[in-house]
C-alpha positions in Angstrom: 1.1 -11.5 -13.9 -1.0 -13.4 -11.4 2.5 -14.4 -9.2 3.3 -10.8 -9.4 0.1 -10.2 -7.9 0.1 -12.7 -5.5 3.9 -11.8 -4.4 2.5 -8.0 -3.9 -0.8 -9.6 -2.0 1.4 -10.7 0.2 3.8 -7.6 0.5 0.0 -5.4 1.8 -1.2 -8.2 3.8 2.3 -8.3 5.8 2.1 -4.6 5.7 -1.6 -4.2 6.9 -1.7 -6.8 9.7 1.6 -5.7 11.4 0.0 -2.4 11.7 -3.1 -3.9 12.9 -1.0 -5.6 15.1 1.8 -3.5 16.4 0.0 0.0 15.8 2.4 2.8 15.9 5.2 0.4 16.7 4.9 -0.9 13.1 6.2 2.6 12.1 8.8 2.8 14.2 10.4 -0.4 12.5 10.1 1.9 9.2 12.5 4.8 11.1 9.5 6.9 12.1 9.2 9.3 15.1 6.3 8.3 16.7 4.3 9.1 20.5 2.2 7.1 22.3 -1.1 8.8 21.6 -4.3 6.9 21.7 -5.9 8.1 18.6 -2.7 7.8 16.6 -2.6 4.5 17.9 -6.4 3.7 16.7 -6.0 5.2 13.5 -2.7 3.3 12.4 -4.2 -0.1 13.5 -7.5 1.2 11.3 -5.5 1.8 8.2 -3.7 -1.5 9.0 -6.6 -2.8 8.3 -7.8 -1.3 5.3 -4.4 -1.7 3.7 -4.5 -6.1 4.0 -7.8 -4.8 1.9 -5.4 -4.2 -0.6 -3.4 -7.4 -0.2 -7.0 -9.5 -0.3 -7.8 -7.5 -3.6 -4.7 -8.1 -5.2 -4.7 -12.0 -4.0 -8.4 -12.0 -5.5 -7.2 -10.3 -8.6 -4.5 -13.1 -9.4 -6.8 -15.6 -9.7 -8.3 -14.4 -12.9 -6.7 -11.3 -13.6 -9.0 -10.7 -17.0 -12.3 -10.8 -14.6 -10.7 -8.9 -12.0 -9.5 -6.0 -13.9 -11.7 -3.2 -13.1 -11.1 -4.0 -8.7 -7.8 -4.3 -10.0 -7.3 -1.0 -11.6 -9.6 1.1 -8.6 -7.3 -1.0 -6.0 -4.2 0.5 -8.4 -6.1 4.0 -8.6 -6.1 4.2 -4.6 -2.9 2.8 -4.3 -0.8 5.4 -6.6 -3.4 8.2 -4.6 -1.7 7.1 -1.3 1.9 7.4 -3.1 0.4 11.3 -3.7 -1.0 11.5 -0.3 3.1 10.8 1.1 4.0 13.7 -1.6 1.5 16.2 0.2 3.5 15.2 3.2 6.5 15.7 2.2 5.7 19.1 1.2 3.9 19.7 4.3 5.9 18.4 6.7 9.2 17.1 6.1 11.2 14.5 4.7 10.4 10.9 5.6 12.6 8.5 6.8 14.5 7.0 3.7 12.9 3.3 3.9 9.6 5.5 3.2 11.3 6.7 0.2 11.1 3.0 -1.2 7.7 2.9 -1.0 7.1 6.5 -2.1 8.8 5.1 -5.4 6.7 1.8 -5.0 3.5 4.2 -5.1 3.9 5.9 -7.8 5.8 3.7 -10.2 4.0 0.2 -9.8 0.7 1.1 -10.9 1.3 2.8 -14.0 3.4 -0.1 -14.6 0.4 -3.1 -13.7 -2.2 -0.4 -16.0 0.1 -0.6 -19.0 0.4 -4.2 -18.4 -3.1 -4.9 -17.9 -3.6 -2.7 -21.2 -1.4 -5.1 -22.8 -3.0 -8.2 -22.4 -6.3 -6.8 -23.8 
């Protein structure tokens, strides 16, 4: 469990700080549409950062997953939220570019799948 964890870590920390780093441009790589607007701009390096939160949690976690749990299940919690959050756009909006598809699937399948592990080890 703990290289799983670390190997995600390191998916959200990859994730986060190329957003924090590239803004908007980081979308682009995933086959988004996107302008050159200022506040999209602010807000997509802001949740750049607050998604390598997710990445430091999970790298935390891995350490001593037993201790850990309860961060690790809200982190989890939040996580599978955001995979509902793309569903509201879908429904909203439109479809997503198909690379967002991946981590639609990523969203909603991995945390049920880390719970019933964590529920496992008990």
């Amino acid at each position: 469990m703990s290289i799983f964890l670390r190997l995600l870590a390191l998916g959200f920390i990859v994730a986060g700080l190329s957003h924090v780093a590239l803004g908007p441009a980081a979308d682009r790589l995933l086959g988004a549409v996107v302008t050159g607007d200022a506040g999209l701009d602010s807000q997509n390096r802001f949740y750049g950062a607050a998604f390598t939160l997710y990445g430091l949690i999970f790298w935390a976690a891995a350490a001593d997953v037993e201790r850990h749990t309860v961060m690790l299940r809200l982190a989890l919690v939040a996580f599978f939220l955001g995979g509902l959050a793309r569903i509201v756009s879908i429904v909203l909006m439109d479809w997503p570019p198909p690379i967002i598809f991946a981590l639609l699937a990523s969203e909603i399948i991995l945390p049920p799948l880390v719970f019933w592990r964590l529920h496992c080890m008990r």
